[in-house]
C-alpha positions as CSV (number, residue, x, y, z in Angstrom):
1,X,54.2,70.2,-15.9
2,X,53.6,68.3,-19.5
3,X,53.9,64.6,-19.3
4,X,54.8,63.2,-22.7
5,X,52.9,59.8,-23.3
6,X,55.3,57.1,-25.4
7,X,53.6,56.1,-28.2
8,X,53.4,52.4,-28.2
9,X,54.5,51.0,-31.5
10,X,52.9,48.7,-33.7
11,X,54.1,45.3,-32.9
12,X,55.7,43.3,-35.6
13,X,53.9,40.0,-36.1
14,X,56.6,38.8,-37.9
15,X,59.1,39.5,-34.9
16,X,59.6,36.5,-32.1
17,X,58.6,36.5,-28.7
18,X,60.9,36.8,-25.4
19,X,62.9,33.7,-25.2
20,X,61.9,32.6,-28.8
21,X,62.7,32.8,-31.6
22,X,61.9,32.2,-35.6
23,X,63.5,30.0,-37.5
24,X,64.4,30.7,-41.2
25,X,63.6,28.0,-43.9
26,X,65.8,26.6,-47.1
27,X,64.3,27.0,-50.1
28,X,63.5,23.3,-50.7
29,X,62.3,23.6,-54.3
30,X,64.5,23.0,-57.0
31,X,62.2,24.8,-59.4
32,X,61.5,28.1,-57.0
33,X,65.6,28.3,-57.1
34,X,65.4,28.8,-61.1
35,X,62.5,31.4,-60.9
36,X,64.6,33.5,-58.5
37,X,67.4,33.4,-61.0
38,X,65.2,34.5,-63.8
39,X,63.4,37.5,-61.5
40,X,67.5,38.3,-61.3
41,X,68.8,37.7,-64.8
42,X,68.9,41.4,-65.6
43,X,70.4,42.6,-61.9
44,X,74.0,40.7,-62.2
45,X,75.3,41.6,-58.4
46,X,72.2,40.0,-57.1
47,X,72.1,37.1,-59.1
48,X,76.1,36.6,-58.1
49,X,75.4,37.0,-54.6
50,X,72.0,34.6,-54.5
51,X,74.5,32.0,-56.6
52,X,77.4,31.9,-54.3
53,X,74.9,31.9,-51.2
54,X,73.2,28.9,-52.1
55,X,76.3,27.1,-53.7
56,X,78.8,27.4,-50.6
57,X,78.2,26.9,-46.8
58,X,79.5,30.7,-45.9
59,X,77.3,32.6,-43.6
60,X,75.9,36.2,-44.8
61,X,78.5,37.9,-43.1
62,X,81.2,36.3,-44.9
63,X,79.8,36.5,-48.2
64,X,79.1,40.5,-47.8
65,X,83.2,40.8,-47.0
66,X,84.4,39.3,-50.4
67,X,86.4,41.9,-52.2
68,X,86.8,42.0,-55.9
69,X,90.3,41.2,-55.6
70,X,89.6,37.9,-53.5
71,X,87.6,36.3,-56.5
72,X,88.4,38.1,-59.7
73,X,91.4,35.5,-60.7
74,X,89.5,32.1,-59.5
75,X,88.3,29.5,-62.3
76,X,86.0,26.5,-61.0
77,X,87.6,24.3,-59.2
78,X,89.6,26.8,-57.3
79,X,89.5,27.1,-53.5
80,X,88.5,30.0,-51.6
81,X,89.4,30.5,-48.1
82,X,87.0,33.0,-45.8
83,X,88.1,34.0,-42.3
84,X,84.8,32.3,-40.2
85,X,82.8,34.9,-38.3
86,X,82.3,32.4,-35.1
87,X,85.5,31.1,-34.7
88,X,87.6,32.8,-37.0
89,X,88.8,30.3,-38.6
90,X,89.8,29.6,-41.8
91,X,87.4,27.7,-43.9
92,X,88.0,26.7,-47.6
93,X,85.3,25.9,-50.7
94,X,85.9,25.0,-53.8
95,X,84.0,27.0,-56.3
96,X,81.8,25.6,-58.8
97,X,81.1,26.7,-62.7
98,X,78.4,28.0,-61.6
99,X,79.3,30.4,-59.0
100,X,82.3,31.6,-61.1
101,X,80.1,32.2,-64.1
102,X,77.9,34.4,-62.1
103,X,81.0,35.9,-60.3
104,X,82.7,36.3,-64.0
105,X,79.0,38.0,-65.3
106,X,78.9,40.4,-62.5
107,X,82.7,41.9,-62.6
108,X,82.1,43.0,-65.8
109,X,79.7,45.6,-64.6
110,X,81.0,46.3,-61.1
111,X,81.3,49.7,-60.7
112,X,84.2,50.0,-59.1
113,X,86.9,47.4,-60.2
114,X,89.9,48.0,-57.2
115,X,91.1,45.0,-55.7
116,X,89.6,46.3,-52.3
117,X,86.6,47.2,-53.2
118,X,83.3,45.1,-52.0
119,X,82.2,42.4,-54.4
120,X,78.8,42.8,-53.0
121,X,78.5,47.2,-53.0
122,X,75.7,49.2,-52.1
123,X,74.5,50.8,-54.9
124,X,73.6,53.9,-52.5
125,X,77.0,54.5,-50.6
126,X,79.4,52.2,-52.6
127,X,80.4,50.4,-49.0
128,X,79.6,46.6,-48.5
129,X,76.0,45.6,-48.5
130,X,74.7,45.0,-44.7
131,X,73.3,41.6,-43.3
132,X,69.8,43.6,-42.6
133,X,69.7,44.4,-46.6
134,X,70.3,41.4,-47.5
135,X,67.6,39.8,-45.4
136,X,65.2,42.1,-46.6
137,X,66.5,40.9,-50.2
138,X,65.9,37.4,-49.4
139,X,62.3,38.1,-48.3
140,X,61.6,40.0,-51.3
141,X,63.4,37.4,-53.5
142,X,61.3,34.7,-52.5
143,X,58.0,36.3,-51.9
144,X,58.0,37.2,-55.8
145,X,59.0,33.6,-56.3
146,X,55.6,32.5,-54.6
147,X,57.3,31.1,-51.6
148,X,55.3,30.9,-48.3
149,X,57.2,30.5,-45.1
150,X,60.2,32.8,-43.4
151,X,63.2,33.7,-44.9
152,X,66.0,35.8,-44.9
153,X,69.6,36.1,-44.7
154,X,70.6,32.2,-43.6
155,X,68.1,31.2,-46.1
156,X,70.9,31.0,-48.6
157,X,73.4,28.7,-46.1
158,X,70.5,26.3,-45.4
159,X,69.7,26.1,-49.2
160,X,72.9,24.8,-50.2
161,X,72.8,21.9,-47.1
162,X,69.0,20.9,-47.7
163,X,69.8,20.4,-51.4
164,X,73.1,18.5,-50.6
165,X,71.4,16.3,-48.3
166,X,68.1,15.8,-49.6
167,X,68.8,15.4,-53.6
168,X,72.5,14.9,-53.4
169,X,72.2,12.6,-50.7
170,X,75.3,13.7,-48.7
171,X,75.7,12.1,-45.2
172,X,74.8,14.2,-42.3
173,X,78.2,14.0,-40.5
174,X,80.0,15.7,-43.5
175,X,77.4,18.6,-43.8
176,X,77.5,18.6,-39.9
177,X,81.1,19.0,-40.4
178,X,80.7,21.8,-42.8
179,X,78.2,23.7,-40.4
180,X,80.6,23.5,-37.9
181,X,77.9,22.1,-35.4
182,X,78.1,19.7,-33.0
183,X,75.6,17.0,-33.5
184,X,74.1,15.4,-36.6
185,X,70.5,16.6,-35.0
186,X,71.4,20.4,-34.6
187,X,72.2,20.2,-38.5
188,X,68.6,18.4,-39.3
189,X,67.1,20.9,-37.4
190,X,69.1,24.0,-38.5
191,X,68.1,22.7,-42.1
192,X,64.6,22.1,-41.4
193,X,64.5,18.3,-42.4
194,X,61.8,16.5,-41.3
195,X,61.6,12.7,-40.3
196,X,59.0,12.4,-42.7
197,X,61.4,13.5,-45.7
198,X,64.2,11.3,-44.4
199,X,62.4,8.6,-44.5
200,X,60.7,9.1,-47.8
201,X,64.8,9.1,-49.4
202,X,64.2,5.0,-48.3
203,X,61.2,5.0,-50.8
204,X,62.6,4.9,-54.0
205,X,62.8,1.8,-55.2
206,X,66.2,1.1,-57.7
């Protein structure tokens, strides 16, 4: 009788142990969030969805079900209401200049302008991109960028609340709030801010 041995596969170090896991990191640098808009100036669906990751609170999920016909009418200062994956709630953001631009820049080379089609396609199967994909995207993204640390998907929800607490100075309970979490602490930790860095927004002298 032949007795097939398993081959043991190679363990991913970048994978977390039982009971663990590995937290993903904001991109904390101001100036790391231009150079990843450069490295995507000439790829417009990427640089769309990097922009309205880091300039709203929705999770990857929601993002990657926007249609065209959800955002191809909005000008900045409109609101955008997502069905939350959670809870499924409603949850509305007003859309910035910025995000609109980018939205504006990529419809004009969507390949497929139907009302129903994804905003974010595929440009293998045409279908919406996956969470996974976009992970790997993220990773790539900011490895190029020179960024050490983990990142991937949720990187682009964290980036918007680090920079609206730490620069924009916006009080924990509101981005708490926005999070939909349940303690001011869960949010410090979910965004990855230190002590040290709270304490150093006391430092400045006015």
């Amino acid at each position: 009788m032949l007795v097939r041995m398993a081959q043991s596969r190679p363990k991913n170090a970048n994978h977390p142990k039982r009971g663990s896991s590995i937290k993903v990191e904001p991109i904390r640098d101001l100036a790391a969030i231009n150079t990843i808009k450069k490295q995507l100036a000439d790829k417009p669906r990427d640089l769309c969805l990097f922009t309205f990751g880091i300039n709203t609170a929705y999770r990857a999920n929601e993002l990657l079900s926007l249609n065209v016909g959800q955002v191809a009418h909005l000008k900045p200062g409109d609101r955008l209401d997502l069905k939350q994956s959670k809870n499924r709630k409603y949850r509305g953001t007003i859309l910035n200049e910025t995000v609109i631009r980018a939205v504006r820049g990529w419809l004009e080379q969507h390949p497929d302008p139907r009302a129903k089609a994804p905003l974010f396609p595929s440009q293998k199967s045409g279908d919406a991109l996956s969470v996974s994909t976009l992970n790997n995207m993220l990773k790539t993204w900011c490895r190029d960028a020179g960024l050490k640390g983990n990142f991937g998907s949720h990187t682009l929800r964290k980036t918007w609340g680090y920079q609206q607490r730490v620069f924009k100075e916006r009080p924990v309970a509101l981005l708490m709030t926005a999070f939909g979490h349940s303690s001011e602490k869960q949010t410090l930790d979910y965004l990855g801010i230190e002590p040290d860095e709270i304490c150093a927004l006391y430092e400045m002298e006015l």
